[in-house]
PyMOL Python script that loads the backbone (N, CA, C, O; Angstrom):
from pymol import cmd

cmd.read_pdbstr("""\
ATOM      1  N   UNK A   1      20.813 -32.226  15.348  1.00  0.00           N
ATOM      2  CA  UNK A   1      21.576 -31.456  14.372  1.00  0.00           C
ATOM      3  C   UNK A   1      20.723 -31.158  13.134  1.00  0.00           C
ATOM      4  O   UNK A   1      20.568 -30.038  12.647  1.00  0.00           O
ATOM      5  N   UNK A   2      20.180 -32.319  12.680  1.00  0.00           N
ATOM      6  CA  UNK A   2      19.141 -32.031  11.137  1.00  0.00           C
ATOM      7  C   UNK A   2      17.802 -30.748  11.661  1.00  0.00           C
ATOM      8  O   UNK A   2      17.283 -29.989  10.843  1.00  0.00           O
ATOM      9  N   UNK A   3      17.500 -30.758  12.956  1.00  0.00           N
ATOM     10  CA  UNK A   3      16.591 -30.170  13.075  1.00  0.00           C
ATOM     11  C   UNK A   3      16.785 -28.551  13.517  1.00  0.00           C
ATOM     12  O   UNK A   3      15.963 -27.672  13.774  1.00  0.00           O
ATOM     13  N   UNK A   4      18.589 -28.577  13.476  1.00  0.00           N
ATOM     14  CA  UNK A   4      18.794 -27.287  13.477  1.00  0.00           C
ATOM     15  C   UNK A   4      19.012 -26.569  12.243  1.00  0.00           C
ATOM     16  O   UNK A   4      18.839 -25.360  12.085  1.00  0.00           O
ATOM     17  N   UNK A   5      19.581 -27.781  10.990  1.00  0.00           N
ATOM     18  CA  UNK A   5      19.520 -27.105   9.898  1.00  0.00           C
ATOM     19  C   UNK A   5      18.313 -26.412   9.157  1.00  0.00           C
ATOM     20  O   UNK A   5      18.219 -25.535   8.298  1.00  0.00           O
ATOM     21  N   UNK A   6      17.735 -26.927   9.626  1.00  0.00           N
ATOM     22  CA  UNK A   6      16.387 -26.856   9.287  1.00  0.00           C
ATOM     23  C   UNK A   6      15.386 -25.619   9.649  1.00  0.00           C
ATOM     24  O   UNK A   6      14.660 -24.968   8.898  1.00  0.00           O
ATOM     25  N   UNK A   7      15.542 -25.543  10.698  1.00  0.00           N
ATOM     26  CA  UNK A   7      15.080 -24.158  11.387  1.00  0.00           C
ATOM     27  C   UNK A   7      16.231 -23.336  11.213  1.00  0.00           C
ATOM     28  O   UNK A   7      16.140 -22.525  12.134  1.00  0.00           O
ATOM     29  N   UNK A   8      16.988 -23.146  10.735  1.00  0.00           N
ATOM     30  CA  UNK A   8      17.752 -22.119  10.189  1.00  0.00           C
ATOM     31  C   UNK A   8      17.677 -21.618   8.592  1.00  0.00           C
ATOM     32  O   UNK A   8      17.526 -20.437   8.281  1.00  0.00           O
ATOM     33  N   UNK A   9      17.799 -22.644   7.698  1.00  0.00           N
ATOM     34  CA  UNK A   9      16.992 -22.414   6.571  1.00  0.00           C
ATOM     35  C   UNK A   9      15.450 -21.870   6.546  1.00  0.00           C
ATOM     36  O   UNK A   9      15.193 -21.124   5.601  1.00  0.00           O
ATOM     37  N   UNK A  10      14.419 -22.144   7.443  1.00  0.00           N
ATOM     38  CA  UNK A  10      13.285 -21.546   7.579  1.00  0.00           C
ATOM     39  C   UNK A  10      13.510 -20.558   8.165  1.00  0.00           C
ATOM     40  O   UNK A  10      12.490 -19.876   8.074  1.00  0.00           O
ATOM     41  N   UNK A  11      14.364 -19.960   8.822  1.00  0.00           N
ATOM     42  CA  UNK A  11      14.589 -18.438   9.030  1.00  0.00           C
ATOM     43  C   UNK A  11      15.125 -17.887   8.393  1.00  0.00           C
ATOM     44  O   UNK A  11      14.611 -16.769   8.360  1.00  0.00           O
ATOM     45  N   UNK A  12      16.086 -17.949   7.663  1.00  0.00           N
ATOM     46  CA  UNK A  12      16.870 -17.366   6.366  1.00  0.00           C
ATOM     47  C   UNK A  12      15.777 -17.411   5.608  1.00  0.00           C
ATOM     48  O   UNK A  12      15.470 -16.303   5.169  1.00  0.00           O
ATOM     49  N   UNK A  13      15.092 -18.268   5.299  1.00  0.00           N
ATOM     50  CA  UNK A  13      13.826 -18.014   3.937  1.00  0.00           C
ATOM     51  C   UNK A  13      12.996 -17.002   4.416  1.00  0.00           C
ATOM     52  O   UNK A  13      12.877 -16.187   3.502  1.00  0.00           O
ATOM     53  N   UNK A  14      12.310 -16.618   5.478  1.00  0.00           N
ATOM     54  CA  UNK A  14      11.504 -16.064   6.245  1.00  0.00           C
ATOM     55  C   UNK A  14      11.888 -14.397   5.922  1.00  0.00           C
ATOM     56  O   UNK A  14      11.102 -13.684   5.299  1.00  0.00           O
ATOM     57  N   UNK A  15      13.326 -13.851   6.486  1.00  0.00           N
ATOM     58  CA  UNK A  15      14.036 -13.222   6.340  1.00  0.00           C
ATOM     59  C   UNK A  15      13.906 -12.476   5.252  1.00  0.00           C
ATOM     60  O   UNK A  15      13.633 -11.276   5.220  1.00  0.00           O
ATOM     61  N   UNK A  16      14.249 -13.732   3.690  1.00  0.00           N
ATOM     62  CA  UNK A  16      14.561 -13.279   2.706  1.00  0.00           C
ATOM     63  C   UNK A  16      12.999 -12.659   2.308  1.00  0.00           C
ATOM     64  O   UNK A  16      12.875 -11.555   1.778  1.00  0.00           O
ATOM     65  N   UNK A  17      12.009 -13.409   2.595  1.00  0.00           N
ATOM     66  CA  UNK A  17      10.531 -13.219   1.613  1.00  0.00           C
ATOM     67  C   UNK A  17      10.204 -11.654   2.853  1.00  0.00           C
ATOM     68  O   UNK A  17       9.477 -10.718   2.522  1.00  0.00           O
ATOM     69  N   UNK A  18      10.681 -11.706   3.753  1.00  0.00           N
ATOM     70  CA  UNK A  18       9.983  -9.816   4.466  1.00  0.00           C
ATOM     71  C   UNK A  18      10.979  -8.915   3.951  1.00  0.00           C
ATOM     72  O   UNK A  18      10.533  -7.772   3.854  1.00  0.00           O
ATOM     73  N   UNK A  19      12.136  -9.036   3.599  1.00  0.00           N
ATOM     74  CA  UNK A  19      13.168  -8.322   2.754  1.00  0.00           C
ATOM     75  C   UNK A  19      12.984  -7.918   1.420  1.00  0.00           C
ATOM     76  O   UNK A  19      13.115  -6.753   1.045  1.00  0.00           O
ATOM     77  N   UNK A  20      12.660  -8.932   0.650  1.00  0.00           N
ATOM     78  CA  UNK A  20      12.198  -8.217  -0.476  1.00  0.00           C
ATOM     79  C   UNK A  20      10.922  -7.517  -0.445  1.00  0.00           C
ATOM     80  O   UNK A  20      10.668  -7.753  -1.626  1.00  0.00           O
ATOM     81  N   UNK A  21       9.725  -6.723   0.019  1.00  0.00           N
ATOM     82  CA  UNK A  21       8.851  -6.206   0.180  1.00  0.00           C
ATOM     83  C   UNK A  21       9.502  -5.076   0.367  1.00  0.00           C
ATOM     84  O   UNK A  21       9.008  -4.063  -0.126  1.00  0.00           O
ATOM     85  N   UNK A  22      10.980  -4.958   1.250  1.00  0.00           N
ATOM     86  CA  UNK A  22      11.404  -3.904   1.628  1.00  0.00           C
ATOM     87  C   UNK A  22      12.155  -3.282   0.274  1.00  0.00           C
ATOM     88  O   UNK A  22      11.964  -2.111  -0.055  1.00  0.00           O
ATOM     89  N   UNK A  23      12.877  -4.018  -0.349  1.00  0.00           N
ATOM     90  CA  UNK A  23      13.475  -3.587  -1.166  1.00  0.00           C
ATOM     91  C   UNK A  23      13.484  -3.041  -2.187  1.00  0.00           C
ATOM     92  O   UNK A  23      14.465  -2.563  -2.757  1.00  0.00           O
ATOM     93  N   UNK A  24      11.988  -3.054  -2.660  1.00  0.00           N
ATOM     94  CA  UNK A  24      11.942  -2.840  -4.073  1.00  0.00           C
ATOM     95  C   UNK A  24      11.101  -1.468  -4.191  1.00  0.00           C
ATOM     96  O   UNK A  24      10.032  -1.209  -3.639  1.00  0.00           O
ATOM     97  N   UNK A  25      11.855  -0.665  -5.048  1.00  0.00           N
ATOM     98  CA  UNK A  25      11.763   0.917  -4.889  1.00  0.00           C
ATOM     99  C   UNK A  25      10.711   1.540  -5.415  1.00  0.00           C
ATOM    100  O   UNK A  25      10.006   0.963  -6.243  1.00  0.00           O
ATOM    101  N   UNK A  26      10.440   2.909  -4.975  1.00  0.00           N
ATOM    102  CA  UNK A  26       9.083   2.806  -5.526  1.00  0.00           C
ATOM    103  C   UNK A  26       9.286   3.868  -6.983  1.00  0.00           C
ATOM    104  O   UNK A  26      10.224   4.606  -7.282  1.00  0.00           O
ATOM    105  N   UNK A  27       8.325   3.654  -7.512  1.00  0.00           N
ATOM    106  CA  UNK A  27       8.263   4.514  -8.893  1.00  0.00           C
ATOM    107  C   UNK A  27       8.682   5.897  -8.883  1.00  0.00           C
ATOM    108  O   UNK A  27       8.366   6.730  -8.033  1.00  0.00           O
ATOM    109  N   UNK A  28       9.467   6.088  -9.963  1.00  0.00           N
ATOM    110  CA  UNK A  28       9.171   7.994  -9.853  1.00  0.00           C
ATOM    111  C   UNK A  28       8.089   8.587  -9.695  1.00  0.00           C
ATOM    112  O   UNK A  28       7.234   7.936 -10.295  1.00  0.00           O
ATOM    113  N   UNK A  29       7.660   9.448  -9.227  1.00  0.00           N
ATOM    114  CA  UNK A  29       6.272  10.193  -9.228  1.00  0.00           C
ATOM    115  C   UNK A  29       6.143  10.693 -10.411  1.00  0.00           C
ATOM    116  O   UNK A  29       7.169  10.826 -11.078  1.00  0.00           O
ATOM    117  N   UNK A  30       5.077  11.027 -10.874  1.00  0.00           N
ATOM    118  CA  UNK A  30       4.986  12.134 -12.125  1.00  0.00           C
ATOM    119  C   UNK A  30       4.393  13.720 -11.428  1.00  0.00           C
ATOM    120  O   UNK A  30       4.736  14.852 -11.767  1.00  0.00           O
ATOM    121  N   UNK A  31       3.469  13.334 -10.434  1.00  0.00           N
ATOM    122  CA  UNK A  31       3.453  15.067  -9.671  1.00  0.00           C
ATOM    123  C   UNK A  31       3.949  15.412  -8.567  1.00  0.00           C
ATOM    124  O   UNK A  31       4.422  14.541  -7.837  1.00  0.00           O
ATOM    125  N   UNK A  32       3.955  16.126  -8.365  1.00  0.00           N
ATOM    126  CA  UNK A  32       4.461  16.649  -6.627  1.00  0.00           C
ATOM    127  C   UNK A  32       3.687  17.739  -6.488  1.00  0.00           C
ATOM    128  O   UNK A  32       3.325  18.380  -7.475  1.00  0.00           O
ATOM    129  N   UNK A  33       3.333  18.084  -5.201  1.00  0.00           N
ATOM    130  CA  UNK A  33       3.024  19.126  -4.550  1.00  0.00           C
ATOM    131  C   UNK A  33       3.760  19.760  -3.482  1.00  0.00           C
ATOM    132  O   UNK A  33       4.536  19.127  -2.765  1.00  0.00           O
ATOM    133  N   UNK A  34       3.482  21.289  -3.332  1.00  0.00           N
ATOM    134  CA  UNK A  34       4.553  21.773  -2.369  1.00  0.00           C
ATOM    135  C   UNK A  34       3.967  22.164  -1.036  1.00  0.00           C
ATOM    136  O   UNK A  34       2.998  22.924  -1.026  1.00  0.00           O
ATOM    137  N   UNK A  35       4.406  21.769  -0.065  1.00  0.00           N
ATOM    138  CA  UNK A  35       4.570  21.440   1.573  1.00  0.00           C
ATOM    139  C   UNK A  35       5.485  22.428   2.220  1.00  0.00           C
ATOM    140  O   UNK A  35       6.714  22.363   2.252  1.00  0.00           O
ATOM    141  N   UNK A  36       4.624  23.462   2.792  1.00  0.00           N
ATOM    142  CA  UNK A  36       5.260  24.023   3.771  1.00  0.00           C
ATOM    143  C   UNK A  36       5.636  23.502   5.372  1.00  0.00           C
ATOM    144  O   UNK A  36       4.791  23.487   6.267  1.00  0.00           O
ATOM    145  N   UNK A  37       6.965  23.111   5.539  1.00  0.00           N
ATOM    146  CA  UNK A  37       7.320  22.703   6.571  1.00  0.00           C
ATOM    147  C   UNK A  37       6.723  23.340   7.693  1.00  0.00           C
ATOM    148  O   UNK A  37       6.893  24.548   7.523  1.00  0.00           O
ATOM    149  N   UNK A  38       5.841  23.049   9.217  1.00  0.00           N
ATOM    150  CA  UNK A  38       5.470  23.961   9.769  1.00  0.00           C
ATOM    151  C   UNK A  38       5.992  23.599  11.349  1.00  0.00           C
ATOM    152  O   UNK A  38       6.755  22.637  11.437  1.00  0.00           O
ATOM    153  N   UNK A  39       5.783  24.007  12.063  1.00  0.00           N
ATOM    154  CA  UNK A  39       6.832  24.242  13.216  1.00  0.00           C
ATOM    155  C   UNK A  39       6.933  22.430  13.725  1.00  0.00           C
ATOM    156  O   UNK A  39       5.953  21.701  13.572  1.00  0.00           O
ATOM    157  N   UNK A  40       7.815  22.080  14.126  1.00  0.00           N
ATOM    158  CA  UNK A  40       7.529  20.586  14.257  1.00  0.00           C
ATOM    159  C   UNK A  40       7.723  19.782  13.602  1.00  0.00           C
ATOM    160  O   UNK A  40       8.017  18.729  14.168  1.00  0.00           O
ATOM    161  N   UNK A  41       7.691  19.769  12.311  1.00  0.00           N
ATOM    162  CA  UNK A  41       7.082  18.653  11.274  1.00  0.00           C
ATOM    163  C   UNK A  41       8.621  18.516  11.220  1.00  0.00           C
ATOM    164  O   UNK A  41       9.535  19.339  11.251  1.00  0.00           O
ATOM    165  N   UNK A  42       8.554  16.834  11.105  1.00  0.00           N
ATOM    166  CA  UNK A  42       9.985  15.793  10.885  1.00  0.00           C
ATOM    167  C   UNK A  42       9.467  15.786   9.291  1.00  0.00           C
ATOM    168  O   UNK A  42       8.410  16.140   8.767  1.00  0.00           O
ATOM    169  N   UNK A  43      10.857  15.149   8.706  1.00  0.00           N
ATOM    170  CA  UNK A  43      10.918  14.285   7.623  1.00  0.00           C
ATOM    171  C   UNK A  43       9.886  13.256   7.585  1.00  0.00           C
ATOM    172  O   UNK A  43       8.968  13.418   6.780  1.00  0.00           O
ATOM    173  N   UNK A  44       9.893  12.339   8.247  1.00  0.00           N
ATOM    174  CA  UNK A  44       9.275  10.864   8.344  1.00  0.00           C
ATOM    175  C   UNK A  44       7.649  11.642   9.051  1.00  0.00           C
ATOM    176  O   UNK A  44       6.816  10.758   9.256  1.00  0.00           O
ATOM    177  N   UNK A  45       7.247  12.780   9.342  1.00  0.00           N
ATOM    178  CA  UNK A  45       6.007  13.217   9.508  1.00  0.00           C
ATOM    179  C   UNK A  45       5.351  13.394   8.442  1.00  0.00           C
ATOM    180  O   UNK A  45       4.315  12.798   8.147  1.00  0.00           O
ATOM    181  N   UNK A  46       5.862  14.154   7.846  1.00  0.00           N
ATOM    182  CA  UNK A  46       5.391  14.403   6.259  1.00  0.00           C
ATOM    183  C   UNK A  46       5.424  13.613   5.464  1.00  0.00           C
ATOM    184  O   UNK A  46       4.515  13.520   4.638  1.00  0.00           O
ATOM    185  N   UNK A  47       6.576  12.729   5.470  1.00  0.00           N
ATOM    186  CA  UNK A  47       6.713  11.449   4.513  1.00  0.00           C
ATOM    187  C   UNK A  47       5.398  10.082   4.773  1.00  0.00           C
ATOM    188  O   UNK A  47       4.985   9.206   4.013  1.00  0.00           O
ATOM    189  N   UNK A  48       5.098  10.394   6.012  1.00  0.00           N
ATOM    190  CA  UNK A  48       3.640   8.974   6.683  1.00  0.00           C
ATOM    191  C   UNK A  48       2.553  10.618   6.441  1.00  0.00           C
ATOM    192  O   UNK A  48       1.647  10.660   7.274  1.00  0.00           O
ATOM    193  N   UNK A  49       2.558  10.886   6.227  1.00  0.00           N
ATOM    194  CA  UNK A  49       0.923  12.148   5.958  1.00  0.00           C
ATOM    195  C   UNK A  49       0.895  11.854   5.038  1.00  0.00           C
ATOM    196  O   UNK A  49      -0.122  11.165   4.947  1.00  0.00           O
ATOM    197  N   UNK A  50       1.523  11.906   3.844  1.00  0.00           N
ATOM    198  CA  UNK A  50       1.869  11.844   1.926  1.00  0.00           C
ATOM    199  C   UNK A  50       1.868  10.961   1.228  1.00  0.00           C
ATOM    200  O   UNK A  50       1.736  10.959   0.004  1.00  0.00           O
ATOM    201  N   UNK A  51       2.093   9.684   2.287  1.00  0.00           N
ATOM    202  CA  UNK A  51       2.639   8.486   1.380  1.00  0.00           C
ATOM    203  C   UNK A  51       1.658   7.630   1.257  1.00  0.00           C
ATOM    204  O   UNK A  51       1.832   6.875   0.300  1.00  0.00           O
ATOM    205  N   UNK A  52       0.389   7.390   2.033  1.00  0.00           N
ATOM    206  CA  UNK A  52      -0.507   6.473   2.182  1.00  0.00           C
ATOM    207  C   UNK A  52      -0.012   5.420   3.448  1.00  0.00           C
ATOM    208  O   UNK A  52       0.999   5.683   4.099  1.00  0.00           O
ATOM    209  N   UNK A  53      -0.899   4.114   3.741  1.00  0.00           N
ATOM    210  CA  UNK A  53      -0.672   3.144   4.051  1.00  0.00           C
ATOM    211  C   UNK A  53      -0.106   1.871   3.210  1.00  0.00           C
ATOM    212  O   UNK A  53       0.126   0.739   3.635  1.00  0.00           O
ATOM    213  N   UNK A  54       0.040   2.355   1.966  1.00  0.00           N
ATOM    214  CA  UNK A  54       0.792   0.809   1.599  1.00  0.00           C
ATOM    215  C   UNK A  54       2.237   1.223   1.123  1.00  0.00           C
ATOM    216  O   UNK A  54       3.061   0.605   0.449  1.00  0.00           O
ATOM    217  N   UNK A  55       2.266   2.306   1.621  1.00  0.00           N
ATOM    218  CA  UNK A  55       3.526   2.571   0.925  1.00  0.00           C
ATOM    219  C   UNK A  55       4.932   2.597   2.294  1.00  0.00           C
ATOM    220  O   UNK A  55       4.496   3.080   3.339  1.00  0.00           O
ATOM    221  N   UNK A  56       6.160   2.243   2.364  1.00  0.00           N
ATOM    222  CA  UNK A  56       7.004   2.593   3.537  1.00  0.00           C
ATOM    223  C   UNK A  56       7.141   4.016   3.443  1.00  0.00           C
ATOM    224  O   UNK A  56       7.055   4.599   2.362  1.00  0.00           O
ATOM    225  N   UNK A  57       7.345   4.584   4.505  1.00  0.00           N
ATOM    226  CA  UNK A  57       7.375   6.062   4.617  1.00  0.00           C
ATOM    227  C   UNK A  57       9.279   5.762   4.659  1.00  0.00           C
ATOM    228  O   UNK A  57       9.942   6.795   4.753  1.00  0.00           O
ATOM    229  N   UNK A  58       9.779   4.915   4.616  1.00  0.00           N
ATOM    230  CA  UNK A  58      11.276   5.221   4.602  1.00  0.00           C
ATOM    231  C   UNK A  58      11.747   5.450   3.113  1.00  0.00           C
ATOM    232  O   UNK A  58      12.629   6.276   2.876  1.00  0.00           O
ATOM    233  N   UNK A  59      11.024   4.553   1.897  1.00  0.00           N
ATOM    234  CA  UNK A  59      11.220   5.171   0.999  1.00  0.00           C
ATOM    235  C   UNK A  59      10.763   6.335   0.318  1.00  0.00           C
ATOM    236  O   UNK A  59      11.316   6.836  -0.661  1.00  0.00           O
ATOM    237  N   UNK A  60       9.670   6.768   0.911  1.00  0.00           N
ATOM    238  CA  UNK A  60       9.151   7.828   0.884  1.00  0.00           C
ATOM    239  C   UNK A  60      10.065   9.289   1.344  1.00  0.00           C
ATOM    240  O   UNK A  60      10.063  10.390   0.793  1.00  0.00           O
ATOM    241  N   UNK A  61      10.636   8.934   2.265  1.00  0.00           N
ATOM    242  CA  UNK A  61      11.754   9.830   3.033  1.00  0.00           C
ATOM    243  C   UNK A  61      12.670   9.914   1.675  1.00  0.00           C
ATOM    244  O   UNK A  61      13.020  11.011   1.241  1.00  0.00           O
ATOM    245  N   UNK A  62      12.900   9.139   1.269  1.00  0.00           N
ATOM    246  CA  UNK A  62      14.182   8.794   0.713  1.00  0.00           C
ATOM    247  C   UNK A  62      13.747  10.036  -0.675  1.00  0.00           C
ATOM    248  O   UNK A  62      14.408  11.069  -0.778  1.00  0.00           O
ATOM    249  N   UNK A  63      12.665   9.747  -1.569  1.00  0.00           N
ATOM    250  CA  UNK A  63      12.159  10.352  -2.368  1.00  0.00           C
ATOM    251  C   UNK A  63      11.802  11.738  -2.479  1.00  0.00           C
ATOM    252  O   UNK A  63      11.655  12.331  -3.548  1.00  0.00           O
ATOM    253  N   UNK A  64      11.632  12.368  -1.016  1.00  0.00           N
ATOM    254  CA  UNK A  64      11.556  13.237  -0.756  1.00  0.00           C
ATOM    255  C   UNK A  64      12.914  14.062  -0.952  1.00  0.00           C
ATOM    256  O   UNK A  64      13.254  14.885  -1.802  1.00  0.00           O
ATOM    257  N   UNK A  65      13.450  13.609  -0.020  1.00  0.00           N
ATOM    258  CA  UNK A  65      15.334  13.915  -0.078  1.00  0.00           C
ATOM    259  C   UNK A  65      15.869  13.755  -1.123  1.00  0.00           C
ATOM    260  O   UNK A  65      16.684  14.667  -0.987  1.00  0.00           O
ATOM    261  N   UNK A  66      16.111  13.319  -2.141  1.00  0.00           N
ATOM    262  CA  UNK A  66      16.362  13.081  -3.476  1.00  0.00           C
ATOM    263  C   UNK A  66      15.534  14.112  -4.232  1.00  0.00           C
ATOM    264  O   UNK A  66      16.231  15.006  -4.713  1.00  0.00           O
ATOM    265  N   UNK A  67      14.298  14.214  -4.450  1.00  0.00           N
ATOM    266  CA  UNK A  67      14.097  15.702  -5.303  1.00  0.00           C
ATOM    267  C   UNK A  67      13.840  16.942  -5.042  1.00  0.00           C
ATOM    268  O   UNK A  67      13.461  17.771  -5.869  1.00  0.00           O
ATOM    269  N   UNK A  68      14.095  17.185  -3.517  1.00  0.00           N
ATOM    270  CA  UNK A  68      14.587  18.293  -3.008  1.00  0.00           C
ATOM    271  C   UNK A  68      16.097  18.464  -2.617  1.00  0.00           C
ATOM    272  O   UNK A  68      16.447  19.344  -1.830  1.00  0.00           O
ATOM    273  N   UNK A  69      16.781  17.780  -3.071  1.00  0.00           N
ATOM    274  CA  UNK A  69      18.171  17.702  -2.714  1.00  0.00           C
ATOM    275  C   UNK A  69      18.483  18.125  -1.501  1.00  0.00           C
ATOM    276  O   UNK A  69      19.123  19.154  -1.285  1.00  0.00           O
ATOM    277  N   UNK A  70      18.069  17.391  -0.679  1.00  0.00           N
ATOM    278  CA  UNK A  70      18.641  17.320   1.305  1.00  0.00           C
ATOM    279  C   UNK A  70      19.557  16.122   1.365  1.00  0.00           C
ATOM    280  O   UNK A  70      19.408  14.900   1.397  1.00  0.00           O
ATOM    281  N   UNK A  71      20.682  17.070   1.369  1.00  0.00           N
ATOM    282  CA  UNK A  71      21.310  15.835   1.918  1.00  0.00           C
ATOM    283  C   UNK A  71      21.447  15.901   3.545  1.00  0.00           C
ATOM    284  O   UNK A  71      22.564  15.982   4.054  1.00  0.00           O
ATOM    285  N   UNK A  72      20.360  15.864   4.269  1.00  0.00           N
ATOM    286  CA  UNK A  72      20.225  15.240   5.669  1.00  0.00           C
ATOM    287  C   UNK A  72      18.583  15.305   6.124  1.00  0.00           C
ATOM    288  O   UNK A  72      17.924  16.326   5.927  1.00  0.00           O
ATOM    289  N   UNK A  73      18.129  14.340   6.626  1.00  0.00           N
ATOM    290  CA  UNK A  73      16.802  14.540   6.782  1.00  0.00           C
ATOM    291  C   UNK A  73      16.316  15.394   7.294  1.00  0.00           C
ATOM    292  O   UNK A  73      15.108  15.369   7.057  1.00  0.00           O
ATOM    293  N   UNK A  74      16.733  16.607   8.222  1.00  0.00           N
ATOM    294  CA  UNK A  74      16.329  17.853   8.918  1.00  0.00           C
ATOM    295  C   UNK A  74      15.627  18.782   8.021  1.00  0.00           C
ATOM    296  O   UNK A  74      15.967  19.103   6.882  1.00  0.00           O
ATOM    297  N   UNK A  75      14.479  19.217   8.769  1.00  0.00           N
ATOM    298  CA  UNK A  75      14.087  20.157   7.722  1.00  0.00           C
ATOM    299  C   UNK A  75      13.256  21.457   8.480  1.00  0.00           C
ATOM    300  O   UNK A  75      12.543  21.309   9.472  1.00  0.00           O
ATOM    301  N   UNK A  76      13.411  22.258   8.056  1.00  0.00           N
ATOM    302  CA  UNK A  76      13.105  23.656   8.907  1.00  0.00           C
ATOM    303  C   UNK A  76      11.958  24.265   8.873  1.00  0.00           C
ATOM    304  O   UNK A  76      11.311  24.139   7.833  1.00  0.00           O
ATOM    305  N   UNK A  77      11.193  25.361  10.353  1.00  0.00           N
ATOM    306  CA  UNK A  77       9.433  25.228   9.684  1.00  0.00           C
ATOM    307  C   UNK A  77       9.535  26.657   8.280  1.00  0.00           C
ATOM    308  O   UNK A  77      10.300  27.621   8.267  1.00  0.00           O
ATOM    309  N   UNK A  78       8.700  26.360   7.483  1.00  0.00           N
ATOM    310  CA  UNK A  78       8.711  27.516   6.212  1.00  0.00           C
ATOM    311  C   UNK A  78       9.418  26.868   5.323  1.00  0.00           C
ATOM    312  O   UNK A  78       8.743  26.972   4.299  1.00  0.00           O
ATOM    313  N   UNK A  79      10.069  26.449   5.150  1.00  0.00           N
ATOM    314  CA  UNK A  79      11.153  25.536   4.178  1.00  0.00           C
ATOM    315  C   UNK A  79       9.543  25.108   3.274  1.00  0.00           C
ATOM    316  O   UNK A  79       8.384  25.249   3.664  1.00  0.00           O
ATOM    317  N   UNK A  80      10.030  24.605   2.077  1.00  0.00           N
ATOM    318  CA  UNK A  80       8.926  24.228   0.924  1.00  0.00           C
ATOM    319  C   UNK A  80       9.654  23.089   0.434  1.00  0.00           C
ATOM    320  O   UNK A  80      10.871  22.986   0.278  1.00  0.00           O
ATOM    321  N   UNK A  81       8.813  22.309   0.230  1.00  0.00           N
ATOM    322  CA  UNK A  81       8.989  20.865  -0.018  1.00  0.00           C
ATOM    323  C   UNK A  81       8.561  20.167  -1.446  1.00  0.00           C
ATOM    324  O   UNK A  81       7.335  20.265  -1.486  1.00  0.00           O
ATOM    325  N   UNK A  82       8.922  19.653  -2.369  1.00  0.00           N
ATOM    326  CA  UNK A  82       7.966  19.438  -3.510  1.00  0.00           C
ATOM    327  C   UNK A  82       8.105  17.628  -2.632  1.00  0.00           C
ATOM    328  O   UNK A  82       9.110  17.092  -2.165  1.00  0.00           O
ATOM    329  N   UNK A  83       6.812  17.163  -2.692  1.00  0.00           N
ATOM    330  CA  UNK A  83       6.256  16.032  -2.419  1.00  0.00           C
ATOM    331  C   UNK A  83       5.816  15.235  -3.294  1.00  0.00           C
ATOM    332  O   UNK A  83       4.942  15.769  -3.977  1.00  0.00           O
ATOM    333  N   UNK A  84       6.194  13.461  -3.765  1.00  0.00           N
ATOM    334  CA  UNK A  84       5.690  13.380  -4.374  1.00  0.00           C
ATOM    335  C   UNK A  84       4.484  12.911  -4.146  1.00  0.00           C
ATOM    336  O   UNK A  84       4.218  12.390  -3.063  1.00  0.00           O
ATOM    337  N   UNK A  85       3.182  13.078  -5.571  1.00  0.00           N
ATOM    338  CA  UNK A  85       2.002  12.247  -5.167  1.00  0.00           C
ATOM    339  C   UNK A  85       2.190  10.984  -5.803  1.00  0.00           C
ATOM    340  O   UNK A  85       2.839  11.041  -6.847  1.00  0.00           O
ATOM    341  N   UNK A  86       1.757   9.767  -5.415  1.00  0.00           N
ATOM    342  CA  UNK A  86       1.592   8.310  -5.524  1.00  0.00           C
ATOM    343  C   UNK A  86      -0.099   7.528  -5.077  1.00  0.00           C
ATOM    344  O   UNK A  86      -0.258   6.310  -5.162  1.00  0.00           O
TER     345      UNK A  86
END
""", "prot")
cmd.dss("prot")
cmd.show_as("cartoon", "prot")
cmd.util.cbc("prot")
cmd.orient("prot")
């Protein structure tokens, strides 16, 4: 029994410390650039081209959608995008 409490608290802690990495939002940008959507290109394509490697491309998505006001991640080819840079 003690050794189940136990390994359950070390997974709840585990949990909590890869969760917060997730959580914490990223800065406003101060520039953006504009992105012509081109035949193909997803949300989360453009958002992992733009964002770097240390950054999640889900909040990146998110940032995107928020100052282009989409409310749905779809996005069409020719459509113009302001992106932010980070």
């Amino acid at each position: 029994m003690y050794w189940q409490v136990v390994v359950l608290v070390s997974v709840a802690a585990l949990f909590a410390l890869m969760s917060k990495g997730f959580s914490q939002p990223l800065a406003p940008a101060e520039e953006y650039i504009e992105v012509v959507v081109q035949e193909g290109d997803t949300l989360w394509q453009i958002a992992r081209r733009y964002s770097g490697p240390e950054v999640d491309a889900r909040k990146m998505v998110d940032m995107i959608r928020d100052v282009n006001d989409l409310s749905t991640a779809v996005v069409r080819p020719g459509q113009v995008l302001k992106v932010p840079v980070l």
